[in-house]
C-alpha positions as CSV (number, residue, x, y, z in Angstrom):
1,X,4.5,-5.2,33.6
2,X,8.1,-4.9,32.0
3,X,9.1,-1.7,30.9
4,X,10.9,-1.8,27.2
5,X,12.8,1.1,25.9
6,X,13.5,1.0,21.9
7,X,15.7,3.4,20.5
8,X,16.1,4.5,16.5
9,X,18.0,7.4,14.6
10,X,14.8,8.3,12.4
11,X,10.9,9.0,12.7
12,X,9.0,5.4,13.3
13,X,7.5,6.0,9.5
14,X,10.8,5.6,8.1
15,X,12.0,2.7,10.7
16,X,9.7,0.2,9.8
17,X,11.7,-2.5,12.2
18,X,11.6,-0.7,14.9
19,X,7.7,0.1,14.5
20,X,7.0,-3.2,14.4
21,X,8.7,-4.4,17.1
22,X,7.1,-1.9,18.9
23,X,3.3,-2.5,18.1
24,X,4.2,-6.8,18.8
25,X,5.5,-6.0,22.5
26,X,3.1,-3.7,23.3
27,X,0.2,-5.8,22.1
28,X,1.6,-8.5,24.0
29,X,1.0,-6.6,27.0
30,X,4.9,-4.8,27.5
31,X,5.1,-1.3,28.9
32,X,6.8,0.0,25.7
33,X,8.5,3.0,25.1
34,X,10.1,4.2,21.8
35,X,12.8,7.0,21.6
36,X,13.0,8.5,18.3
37,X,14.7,11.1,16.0
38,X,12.7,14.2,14.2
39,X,14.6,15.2,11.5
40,X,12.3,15.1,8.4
41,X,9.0,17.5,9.0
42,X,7.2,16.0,5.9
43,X,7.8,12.4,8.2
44,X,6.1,13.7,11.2
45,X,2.4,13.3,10.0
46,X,2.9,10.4,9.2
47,X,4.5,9.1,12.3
48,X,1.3,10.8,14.5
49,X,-1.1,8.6,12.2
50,X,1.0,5.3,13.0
51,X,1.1,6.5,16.7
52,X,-3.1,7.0,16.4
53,X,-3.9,3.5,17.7
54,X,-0.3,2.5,18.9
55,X,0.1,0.6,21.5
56,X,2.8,2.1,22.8
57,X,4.3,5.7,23.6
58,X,7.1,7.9,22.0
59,X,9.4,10.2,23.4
60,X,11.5,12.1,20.0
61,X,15.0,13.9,20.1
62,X,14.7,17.1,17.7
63,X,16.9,17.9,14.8
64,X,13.7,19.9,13.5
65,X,13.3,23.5,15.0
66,X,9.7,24.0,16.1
67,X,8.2,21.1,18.0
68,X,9.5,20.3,21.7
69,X,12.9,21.1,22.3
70,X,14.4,24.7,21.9
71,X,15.9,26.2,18.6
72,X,19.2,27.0,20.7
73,X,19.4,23.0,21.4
74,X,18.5,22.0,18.2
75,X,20.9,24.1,16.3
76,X,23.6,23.3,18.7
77,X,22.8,19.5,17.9
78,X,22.8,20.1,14.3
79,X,26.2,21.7,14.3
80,X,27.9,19.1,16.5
81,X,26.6,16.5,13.8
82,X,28.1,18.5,11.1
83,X,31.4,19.6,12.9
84,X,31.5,15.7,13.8
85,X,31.2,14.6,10.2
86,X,33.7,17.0,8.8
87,X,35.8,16.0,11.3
88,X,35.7,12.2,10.1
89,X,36.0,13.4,6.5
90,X,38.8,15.6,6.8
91,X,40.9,14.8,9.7
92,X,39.9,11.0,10.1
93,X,38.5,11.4,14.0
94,X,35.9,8.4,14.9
95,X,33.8,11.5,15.8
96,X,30.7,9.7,17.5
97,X,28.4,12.3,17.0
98,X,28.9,11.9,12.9
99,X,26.7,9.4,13.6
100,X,23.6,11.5,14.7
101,X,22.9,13.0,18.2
102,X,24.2,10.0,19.7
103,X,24.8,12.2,23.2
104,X,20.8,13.7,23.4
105,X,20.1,10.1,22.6
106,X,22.2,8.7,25.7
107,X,21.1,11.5,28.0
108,X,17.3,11.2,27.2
109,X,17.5,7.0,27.3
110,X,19.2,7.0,30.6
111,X,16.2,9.5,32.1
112,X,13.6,6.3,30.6
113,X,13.6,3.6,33.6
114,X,13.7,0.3,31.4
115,X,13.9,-3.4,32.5
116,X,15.2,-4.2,28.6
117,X,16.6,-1.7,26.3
118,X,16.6,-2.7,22.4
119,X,18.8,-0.6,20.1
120,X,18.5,-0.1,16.5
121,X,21.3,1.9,13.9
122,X,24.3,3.6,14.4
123,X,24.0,5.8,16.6
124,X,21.9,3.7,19.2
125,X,23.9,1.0,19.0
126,X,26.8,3.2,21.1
127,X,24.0,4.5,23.4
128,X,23.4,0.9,23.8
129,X,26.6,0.1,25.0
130,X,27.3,2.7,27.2
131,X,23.9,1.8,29.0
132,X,25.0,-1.5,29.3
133,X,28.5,-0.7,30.4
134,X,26.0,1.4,33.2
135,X,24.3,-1.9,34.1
136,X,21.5,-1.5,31.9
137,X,20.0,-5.0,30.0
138,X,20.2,-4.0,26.6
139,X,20.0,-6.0,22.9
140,X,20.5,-5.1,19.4
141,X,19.0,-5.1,15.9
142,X,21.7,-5.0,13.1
143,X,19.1,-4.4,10.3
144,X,22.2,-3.5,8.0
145,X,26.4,-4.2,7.9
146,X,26.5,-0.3,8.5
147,X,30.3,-0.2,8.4
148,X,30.1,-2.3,5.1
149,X,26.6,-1.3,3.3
150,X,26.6,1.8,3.7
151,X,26.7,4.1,-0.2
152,X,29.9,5.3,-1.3
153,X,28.6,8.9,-1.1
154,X,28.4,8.5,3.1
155,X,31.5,6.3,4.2
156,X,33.8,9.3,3.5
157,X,32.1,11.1,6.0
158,X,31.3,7.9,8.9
159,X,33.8,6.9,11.4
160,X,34.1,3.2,9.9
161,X,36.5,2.2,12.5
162,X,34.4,2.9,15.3
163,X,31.6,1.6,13.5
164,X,33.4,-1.6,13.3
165,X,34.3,-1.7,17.4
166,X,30.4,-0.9,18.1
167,X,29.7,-3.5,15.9
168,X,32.2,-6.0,17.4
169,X,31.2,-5.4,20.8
170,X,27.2,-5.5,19.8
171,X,27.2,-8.4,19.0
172,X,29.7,-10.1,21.5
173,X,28.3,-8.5,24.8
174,X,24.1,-7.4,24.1
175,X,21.6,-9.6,26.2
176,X,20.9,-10.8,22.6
177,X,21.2,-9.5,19.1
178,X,18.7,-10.1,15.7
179,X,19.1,-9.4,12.2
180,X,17.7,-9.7,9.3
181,X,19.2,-12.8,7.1
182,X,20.7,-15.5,7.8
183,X,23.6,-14.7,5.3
184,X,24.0,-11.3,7.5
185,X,24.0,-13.6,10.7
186,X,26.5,-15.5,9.4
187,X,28.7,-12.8,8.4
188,X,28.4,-11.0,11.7
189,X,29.1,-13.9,13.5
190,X,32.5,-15.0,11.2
191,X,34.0,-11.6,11.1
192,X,33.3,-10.5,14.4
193,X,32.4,-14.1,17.0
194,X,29.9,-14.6,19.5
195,X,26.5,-15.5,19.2
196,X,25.0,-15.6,16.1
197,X,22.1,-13.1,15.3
198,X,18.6,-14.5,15.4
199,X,16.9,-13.9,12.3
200,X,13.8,-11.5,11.6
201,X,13.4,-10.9,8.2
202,X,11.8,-8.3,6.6
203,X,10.5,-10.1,3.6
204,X,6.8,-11.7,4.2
205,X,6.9,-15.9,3.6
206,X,6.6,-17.3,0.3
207,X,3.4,-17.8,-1.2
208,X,2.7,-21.6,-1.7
209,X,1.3,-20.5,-5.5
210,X,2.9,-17.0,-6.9
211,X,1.1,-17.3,-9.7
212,X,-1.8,-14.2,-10.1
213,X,-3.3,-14.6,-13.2
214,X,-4.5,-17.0,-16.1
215,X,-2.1,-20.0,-16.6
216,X,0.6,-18.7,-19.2
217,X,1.3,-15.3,-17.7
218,X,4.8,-14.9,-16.9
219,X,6.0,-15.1,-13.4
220,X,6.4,-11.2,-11.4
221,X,9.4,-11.5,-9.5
222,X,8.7,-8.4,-7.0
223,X,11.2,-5.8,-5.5
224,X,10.3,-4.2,-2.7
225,X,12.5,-1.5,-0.8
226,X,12.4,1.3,1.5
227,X,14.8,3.1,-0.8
228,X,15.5,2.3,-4.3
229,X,18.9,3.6,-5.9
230,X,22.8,2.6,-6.7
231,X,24.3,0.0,-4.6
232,X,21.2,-1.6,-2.9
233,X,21.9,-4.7,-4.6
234,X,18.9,-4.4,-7.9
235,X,22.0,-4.1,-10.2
236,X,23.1,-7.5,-9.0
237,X,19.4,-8.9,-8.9
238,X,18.4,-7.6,-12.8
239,X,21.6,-9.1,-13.7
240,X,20.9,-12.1,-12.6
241,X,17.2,-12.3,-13.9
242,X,18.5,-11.4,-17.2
243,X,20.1,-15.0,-17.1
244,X,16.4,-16.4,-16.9
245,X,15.3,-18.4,-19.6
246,X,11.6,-18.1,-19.0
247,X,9.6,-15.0,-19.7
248,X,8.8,-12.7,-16.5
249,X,8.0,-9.6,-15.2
250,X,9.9,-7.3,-12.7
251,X,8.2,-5.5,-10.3
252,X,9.8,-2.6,-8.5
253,X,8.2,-0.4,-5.5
């Protein structure tokens, strides 16, 4: 049986992508483990109710005091991610560790024998490489453009530049890399080379009918996002619709 290792920076309830992958390879018979970060108590319910009837184990790096690991290591985690990110903010160092405990994450991955590790987000995506520059078989979801996407209110505080080099060598070097639409693929692919991404998306298929109600009611388009807020792309979306001749709804969740 093959031995998978995911990695994620957050609990699975808030990583949908990563959950998902995890609960396909297990069910199709893969000896899956995920390693995950604890940093949001009210998540941690939540994630034990997905992991009920999972078919697959997790292993968590704290950033909560508490559970597993000691308060000494968790504060000591905490402050390096906070020294890091002032460091990027103030004196401009591509401070890996502003990306989240990239080093607990690298230490307890390398402990997990694996015959394929799949990284997902910023901080895994360096763990990824440095296991593959350690011989490790390793791919990569890019499930955002982190060192483009990413809210004005975090870049000041992200090392972009290294962002961009882990991003560059992701996708050029991993066993093999998805995303999560095509446009992304293709933007991956012309500002940095190599492969193209394959392409997961997120988004369920079209419905051959979207119509859900008596004939005359106006068409729902429906918005769907994990987080809701400036720059996620609604602005651009409502001002669109608001070109539309014909009557319809807008549904946001």
């Amino acid at each position: 049986m093959a031995r998978i290792l995911i990695i994620t920076s957050g609990p699975l309830s808030r990583n949908p992508r990563p959950f998902k992958e995890a609960v396909t390879l297990g069910r199709a018979g893969y000896d899956v483990t995920v390693l995950a970060v604890r940093h949001l108590g009210a998540a941690e319910q939540l994630d034990l109710e997905l992991l009920r009837d999972a078919p697959f184990r997790r292993e968590v790096i704290d950033l909560l005091p508490g559970f597993t690991d000691s308060r000494a290591a968790v504060f000591l985690r905490r402050l390096r991610i906070w020294a890091a990110r002032r460091a990027v903010a103030h004196l401009r160092r591509p401070a890996v560790h502003a990306l989240g405990p990239a080093g607990a994450l690298l230490r307890r991955a390398t402990a997990i024998p694996a015959d394929l590790t799949i990284v997902h987000n910023e901080a895994p995506h360096w763990v990824g490489l440095r296991l593959l520059r350690a011989g490790r078989r390793v791919a990569a979801d890019l499930e955002d453009w982190h060192s483009e996407d990413l809210l004005p209110d975090v870049r000041r505080d992200r090392p972009l530049p290294l962002l961009r080099r882990i991003e560059r060598a992701v996708v050029r070097e991993m066993a093999y890399v998805t995303t999560t639409s095509h446009a992304l693929a293709a933007a991956l692919q012309e500002r940095y080379g190599g492969p193209r991404a394959a392409v997961i998306s997120n988004a369920p298929p079209l419905q051959p009918d979207p119509r859900h109600g008596p004939p005359g009611d106006p068409p729902a388009f429906f918005w769907f996002s994990q987080t809701l807020g400036p720059g996620r792309g609604v602005e651009e979306f409502i001002r669109a619709w608001t070109l539309t001749k014909r009557r319809s709804r807008l549904v946001l969740l």
